[in-house]
N, C-alpha and C positions, 0 to 999 in steps of 0.2 A: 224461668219463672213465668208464669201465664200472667200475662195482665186483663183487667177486669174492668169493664166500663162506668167508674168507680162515680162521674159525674151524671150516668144514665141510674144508675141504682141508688143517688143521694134522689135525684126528682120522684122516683116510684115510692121513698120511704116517709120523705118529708111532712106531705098530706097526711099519712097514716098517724105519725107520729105529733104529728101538732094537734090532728083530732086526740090523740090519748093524754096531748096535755103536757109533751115534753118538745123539747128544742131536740135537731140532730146536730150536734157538736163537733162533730167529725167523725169520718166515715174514712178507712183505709186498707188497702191492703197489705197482709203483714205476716210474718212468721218463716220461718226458715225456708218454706219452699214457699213460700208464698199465696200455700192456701188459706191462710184465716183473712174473714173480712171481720176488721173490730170495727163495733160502734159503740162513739159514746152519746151518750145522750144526757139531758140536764134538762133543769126546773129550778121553780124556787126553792123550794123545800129540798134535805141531803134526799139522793139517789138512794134507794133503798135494792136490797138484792132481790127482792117483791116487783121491782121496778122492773130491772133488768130482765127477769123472767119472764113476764109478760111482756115485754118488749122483742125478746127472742122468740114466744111462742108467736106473736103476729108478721115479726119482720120474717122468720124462717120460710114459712109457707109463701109470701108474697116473692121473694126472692127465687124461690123455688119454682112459682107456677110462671114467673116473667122471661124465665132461660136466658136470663144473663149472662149468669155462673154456667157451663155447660159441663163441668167436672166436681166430683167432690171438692168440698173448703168445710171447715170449720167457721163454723159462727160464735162472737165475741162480743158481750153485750155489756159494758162496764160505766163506771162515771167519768167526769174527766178530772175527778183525783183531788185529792186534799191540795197539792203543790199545782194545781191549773193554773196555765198560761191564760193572762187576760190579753185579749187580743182586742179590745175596742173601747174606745171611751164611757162606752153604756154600761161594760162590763167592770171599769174600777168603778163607776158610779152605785153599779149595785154592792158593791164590795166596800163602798165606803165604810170606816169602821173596821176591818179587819185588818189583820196582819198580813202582810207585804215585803215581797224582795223586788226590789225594782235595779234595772241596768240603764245608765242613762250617761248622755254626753256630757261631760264636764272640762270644758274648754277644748282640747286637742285630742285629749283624752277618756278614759270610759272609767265610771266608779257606780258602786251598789251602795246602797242604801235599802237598811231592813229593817221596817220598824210596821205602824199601826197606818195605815190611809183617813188621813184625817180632813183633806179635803180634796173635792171633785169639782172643775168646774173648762169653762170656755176656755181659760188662758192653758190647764195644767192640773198637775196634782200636788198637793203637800202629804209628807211624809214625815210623822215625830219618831224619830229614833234614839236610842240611847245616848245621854252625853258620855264625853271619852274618860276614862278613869272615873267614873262613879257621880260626874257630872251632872249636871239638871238637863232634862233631856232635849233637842234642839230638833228644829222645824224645817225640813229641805223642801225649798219648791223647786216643783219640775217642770221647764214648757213642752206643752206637748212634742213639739218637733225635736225636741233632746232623751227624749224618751227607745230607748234600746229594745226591751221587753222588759215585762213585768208577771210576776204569778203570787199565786197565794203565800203565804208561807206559813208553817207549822212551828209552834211554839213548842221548845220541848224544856 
């Protein structure tokens, strides 16, 4: 599998991409032989596939005329998903209010909890989750340092 100078092609995108108004969210290389490069990219408002397109039509050519890539790849231009990993305190902060599966240390131990993010701050997060058997629903806090990962989660 060819590997691709994946931290020299995030510097070339980034500028591009923060002037059109979006974050680059991750940048990888991927796919069976390991020609696709996927990017995600994010904003405030949901990623539209309006988005992506135009994001494919400016990153293609700039990647192209930089000779990075020196073989064909496929380009991947997507959100980072309904189920996105929050990877930063800034990131449950803007999520505050939504739904939540969080992984986290609880003594010796590791337990989820999945409920609504109902608070963001210095020490940690609280989580209201369902109570057990039909219960009134209960309040988990989290200190940041017992915190495992965490992502969105989808109500179904």
């Amino acid at each position: 599998m060819p590997t691709w100078p994946i931290p020299t092609i995030k510097e070339l995108l980034e500028p591009t991409l923060k002037h059109m108004g979006f974050e680059l969210y991750s940048l990888d290389q991927s796919g069976q032989s390991g020609r696709t490069l996927r990017i995600s990219i994010d904003h405030d408002e949901p990623i539209t596939i309006e988005d992506c397109e135009r994001v494919s039509r400016i990153a293609g050519p700039l990647i192209e005329h930089s000779n990075l890539i020196a073989w064909p790849y496929d380009l991947e231009v997507s959100s980072p998903g309904a189920e996105r990993p929050l990877r930063s305190h800034a990131e449950y902060q803007r999520f505050n209010g939504k739904r939540v599966n969080v992984r986290y240390l609880s003594g010796e131990s590791e337990t989820v909890v999945e409920g609504q993010l109902v608070a963001v701050d210095g020490a940690g997060i609280a989580v209201q989750a369902p109570g057990a058997r039909g219960r009134a629903p209960v309040i988990v806090h989290i200190e940041w340092d017992d915190v495992v990962a965490g992502r969105l989660a989808v109500a179904i």
